[in-house]
C-alpha positions in Angstrom: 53.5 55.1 -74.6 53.3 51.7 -76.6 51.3 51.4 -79.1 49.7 48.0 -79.4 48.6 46.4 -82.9 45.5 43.9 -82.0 44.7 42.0 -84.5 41.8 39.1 -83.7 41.0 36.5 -85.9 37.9 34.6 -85.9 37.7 31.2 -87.9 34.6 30.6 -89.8 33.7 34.1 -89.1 34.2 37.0 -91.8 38.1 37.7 -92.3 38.6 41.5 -91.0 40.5 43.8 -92.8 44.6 43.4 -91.5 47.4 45.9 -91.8 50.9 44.2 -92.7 52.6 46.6 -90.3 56.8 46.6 -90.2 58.5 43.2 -90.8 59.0 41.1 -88.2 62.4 40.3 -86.6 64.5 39.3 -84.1 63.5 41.0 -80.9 60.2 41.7 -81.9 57.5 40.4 -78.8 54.1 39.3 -79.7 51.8 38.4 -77.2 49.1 35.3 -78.1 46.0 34.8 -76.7 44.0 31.8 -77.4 40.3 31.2 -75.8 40.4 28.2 -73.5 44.2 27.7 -73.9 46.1 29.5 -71.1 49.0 26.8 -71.2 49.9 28.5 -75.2 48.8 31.9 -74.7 52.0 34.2 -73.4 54.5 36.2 -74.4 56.8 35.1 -77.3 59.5 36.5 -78.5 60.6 36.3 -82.3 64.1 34.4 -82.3 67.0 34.3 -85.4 66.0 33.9 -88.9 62.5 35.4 -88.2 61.2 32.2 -86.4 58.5 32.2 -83.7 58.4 29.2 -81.2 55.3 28.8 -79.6 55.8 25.8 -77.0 52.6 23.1 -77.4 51.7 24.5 -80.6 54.8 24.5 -82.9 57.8 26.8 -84.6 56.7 29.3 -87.5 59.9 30.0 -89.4 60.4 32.8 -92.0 58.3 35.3 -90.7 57.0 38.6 -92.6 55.0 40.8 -91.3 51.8 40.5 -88.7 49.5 39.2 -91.7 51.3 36.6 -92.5 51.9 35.6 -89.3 47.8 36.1 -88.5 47.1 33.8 -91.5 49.7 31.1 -90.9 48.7 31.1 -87.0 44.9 30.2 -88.3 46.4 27.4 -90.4 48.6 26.2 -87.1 45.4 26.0 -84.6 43.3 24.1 -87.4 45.9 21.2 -88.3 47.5 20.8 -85.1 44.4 21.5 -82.5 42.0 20.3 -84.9 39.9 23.1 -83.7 38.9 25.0 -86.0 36.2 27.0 -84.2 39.0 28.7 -81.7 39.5 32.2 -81.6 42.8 33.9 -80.4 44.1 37.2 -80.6 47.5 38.5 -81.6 49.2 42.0 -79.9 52.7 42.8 -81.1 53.6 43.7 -77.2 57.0 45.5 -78.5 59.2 46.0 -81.5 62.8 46.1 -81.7 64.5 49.2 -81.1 65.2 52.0 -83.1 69.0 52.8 -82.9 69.9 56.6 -83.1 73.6 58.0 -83.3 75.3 60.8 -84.2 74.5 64.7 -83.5 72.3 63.8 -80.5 72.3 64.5 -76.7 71.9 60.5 -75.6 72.8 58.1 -78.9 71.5 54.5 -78.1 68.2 52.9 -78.9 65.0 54.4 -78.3 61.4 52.7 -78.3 59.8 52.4 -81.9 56.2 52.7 -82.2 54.5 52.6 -85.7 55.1 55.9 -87.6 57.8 56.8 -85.7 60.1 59.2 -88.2 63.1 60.8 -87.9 62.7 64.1 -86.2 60.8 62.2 -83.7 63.6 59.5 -83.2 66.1 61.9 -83.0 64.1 63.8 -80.0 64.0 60.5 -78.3 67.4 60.3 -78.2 68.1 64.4 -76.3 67.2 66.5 -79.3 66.4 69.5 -77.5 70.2 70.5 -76.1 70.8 72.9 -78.5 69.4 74.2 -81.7 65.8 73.5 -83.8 66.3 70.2 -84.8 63.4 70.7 -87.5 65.1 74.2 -88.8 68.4 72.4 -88.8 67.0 69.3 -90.6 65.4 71.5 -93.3 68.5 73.4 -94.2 70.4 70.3 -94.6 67.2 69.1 -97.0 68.3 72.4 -98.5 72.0 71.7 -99.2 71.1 68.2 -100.4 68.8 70.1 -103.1 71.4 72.2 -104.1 74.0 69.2 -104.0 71.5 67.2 -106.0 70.8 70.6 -108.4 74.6 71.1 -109.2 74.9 67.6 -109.7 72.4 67.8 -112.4 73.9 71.3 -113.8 77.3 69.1 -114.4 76.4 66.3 -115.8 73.9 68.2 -118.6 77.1 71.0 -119.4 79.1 68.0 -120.1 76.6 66.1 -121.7 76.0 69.3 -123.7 79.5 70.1 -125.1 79.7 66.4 -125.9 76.1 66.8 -128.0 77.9 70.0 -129.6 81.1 68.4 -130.8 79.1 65.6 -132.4 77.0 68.1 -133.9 79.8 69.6 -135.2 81.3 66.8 -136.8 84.1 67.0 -133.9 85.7 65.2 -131.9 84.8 65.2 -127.8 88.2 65.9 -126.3 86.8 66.9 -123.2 89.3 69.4 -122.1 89.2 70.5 -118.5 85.9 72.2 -118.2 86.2 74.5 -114.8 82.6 75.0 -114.6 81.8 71.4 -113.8 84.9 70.7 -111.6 83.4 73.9 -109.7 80.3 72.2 -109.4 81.6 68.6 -108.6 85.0 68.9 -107.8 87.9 68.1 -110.2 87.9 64.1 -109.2 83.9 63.8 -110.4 84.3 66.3 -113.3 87.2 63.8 -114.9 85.4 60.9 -114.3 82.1 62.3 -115.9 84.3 63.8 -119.2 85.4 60.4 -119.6 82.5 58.7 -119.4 81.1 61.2 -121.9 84.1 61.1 -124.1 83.4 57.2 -124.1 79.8 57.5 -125.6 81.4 59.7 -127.8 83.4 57.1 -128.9 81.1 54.5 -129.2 78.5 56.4 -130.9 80.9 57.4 -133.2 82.0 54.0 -134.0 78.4 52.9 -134.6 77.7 55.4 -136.9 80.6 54.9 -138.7 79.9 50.9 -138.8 76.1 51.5 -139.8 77.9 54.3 -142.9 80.6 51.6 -143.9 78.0 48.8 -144.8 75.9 51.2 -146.7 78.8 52.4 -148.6 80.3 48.8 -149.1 76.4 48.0 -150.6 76.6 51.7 -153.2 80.1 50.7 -154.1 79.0 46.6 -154.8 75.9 48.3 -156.6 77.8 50.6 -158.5 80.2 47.2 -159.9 77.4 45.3 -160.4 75.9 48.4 -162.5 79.0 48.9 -165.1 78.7 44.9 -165.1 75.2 44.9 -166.3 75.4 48.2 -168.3 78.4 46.3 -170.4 76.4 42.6 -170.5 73.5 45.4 -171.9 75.4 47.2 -174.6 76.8 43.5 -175.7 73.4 42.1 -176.0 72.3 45.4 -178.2 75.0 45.6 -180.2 74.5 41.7 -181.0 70.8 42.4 -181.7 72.3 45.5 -184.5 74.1 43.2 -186.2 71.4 40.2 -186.2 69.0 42.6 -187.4 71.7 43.8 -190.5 72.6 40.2 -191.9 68.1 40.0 -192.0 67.7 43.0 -194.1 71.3 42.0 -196.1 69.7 38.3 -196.8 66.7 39.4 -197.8 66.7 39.6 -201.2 68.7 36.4 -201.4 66.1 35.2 -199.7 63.3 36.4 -202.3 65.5 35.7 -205.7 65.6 32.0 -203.9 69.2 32.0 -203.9 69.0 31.7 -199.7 67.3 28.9 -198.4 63.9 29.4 -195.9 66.0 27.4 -193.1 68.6 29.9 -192.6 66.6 33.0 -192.2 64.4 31.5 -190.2 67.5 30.5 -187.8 68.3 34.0 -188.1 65.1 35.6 -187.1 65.1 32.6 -183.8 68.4 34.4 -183.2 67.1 37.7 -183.2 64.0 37.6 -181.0 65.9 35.0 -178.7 69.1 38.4 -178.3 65.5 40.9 -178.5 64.6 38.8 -175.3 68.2 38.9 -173.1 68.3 42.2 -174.0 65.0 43.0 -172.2 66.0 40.7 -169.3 69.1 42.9 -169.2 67.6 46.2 -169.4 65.3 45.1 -166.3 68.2 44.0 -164.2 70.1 46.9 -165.4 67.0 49.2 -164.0 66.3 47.0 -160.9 70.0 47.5 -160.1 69.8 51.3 -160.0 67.2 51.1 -158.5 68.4 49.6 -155.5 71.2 51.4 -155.7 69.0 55.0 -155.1 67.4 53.3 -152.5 70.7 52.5 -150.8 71.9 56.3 -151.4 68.3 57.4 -149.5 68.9 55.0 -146.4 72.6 56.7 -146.2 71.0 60.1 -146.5 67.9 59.1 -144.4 70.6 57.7 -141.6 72.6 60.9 -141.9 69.5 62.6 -141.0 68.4 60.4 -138.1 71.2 61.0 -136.6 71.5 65.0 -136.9 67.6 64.9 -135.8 68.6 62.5 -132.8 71.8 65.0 -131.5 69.2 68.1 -131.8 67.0 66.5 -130.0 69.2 65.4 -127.6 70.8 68.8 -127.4 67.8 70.5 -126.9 66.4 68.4 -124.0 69.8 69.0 -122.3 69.7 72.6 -122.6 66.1 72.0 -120.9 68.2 69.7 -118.3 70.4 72.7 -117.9 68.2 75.6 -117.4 65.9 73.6 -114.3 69.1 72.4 -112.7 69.7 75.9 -112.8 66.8 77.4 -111.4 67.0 74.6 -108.7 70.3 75.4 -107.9 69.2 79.0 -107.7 66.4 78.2 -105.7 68.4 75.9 -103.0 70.8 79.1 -102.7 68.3 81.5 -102.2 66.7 79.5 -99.3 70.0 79.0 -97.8 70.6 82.0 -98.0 67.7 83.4 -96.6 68.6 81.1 -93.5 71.6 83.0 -93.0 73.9 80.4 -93.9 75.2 81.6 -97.5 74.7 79.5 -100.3 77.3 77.2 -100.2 76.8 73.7 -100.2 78.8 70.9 -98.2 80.1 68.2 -100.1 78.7 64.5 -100.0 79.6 62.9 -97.1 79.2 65.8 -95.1 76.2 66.6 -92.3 73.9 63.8 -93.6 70.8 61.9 -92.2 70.9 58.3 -93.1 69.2 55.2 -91.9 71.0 51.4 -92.2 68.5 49.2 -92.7 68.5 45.5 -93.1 67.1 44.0 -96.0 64.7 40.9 -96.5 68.1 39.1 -97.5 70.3 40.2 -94.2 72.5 42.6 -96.5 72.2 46.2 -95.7 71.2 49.1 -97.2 71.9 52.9 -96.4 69.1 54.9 -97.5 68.9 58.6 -97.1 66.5 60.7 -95.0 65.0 63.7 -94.3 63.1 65.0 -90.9 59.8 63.2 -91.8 61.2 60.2 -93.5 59.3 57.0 -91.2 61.5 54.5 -89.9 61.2 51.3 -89.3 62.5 48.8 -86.4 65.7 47.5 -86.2 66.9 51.0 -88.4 70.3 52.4 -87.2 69.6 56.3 -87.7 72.7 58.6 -88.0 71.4 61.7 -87.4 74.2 64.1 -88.9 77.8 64.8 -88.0 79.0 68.4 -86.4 82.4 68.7 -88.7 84.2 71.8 -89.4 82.7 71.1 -93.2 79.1 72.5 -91.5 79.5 73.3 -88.1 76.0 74.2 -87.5 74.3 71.2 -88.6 71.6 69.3 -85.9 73.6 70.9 -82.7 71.9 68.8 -80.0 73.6 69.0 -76.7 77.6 69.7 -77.1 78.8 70.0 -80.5 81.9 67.9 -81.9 84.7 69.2 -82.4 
């Protein structure tokens, strides 16, 4: 039985509360009623690109979803009636199908009705041949779990004895690891070492990058240290010898046989050398200075870094241990349906909807028994292979 969506609209009364419902589409029929107007109310169907022609009134192009099509309707009636007390009413009569294919007794379309899901699409279309379609559909949730958990298990083991060879000081070389290609299969286990052997790389190229410009800095500080340290023992030995020749001409100085002139150039000399040589002795401090700073930030970065793989490492070991217990728990459940605990690879015994975008591309989206579907969807509704022969067997298995 159809359900009908009524949604009335009263101008210059108090808007009532509107649900969007699905969007709109080709194949959608919406039935208008408008008071006093007989010759525009009908049936109208929406036509390509999302457009409703309404014959007296006008085209509505671009449609969305029943609210916008209940608020641009109101605007319609008021500038092209100029009647802006009219009430109508709007009734999607019928959606576009819902499509169902796969492991079902009658594949083809089957009526869509708002919060129509899966389980319910796929008894539409002669779910109850052969097997519990909602048993069947929850072990394949099952499988996917357990897919998903082993998924999860290999990524973090690789992830982990990439984290370890850093830590190390090593480098990845991501040899064959048999425990991941048992998880994934040997094609996804390479592609995953390399893509972990790659961060290896890089991060290990940053680091050395970030090390190399501090070192350049200590060894430019170090220069510019014996530089200063030589301009410094210059200037000191210079004040030595200024201060000698003042105690030497001294007494000249008092007997009057040295004139006032030339000790006072003397003692000009010496506190103008006193002063370079405390200018000196600051840069010569400021410089090591900067220099321990530059050996803390290489020490402090050395740090970071061991911190950050710790860290790292620890939160994958965390990674490892739920994947794990999810992978343990997917088994168990599988098991305790009697079908072992082996899981089917992707690809295999999958529910999927295709689903048009808002753009026209399409998009396959996974599903599970109560996932809700929408009109216009394409449900595939498993596939009986020989990879998992008992999956969804309504009416006459495959071969």
């Amino acid at each position: 039985m159809k359900r009908l969506l009524v949604l009335l609209a009263l101008i210059g009364a108090a808007p009532l509360a509107v649900m969007a419902g699905p969007q709109l589409d080709e194949g959608d029929v919406l039935t208008l009623r408008i008071a006093g107007m007989a010759d525009i109310s009908g049936d109208w169907p929406v036509g390509p690109g999302r457009s409703l022609t309404i014959p007296g009134l006008g085209r509505i192009d671009d449609l969305a979803d029943v609210e916008d099509l209940n608020g641009r309707l109101t605007t319609l009636l008021a500038e092209r009636l100029g009647a802006p007390g009219v009430s109508f009413s709007l009734v999607v009569r019928s959606y576009r199908p819902v499509l169902v294919g796969g492991a079902v007794g009658t594949p083809g379309p089957v009526t869509y009705r708002p919060g129509l899901r899966v389980i319910e699409a796929a008894a539409l279309a002669g779910a109850s041949g052969g097997g519990d379609l909602a048993r069947q559909i929850t072990i394949q949730q099952e499988r996917d779990r357990l897919l998903q958990a082993e998924a999860r298990l290999a990524r973090a083991l690789v992830r982990a004895a990439r984290l370890g060879a850093e830590m190390a000081g090593q480098e990845f070389t991501a040899d064959p690891m048999p425990e991941v290609a048992a998880l994934i299969g040997a094609e996804e286990a390479t592609r995953l070492i390399a893509a972990e052997r790659e961060i290896a790389t890089t991060r290990a190229e940053t680091r050395r990058l970030a090390l190399s410009r501090i070192e350049s800095s200590l060894t430019i500080g170090a220069e510019d240290i014996t530089a200063q340290e030589a301009v410094n023992a210059s200037l000191e030995q210079q004040l030595v010898l200024v201060r000698d020749n003042l105690v030497k001409l001294q007494p000249l100085f008092d007997t009057g046989s040295l004139t006032g002139a030339r000790i006072l150039e003397l003692r000009r000399d010496f506190v103008d050398i006193e002063g370079r040589v405390g200018e000196a002795r600051a840069t010569l401090a400021k410089a090591r200075t900067g220099q321990a700073v530059l050996a803390e930030e290489r020490d402090a970065f050395d740090l970071s870094i061991r911190l950050d793989l710790l860290d790292q490492w620890i939160q994958t070991q965390l990674q490892i241990a739920e994947a794990e217990a999810a992978q343990d728990t997917a088994a168990t459940a599988l098991t305790a349906a009697g079908l072992g605990g082996g899981a089917t690879r992707p690809g295999d015994c999958q529910t999927t909807i295709l689903r048009r975008k808002a753009d026209g591309t399409p998009d396959l989206l996974p599903a599970e028994a109560m996932t809700e579907v929408l009109p216009g969807d394409f449900v595939q509704i498993g596939r009986a292979t020989r990879a998992c022969p008992q999956f969804l067997l309504l009416g006459e298995p495959g071969p």
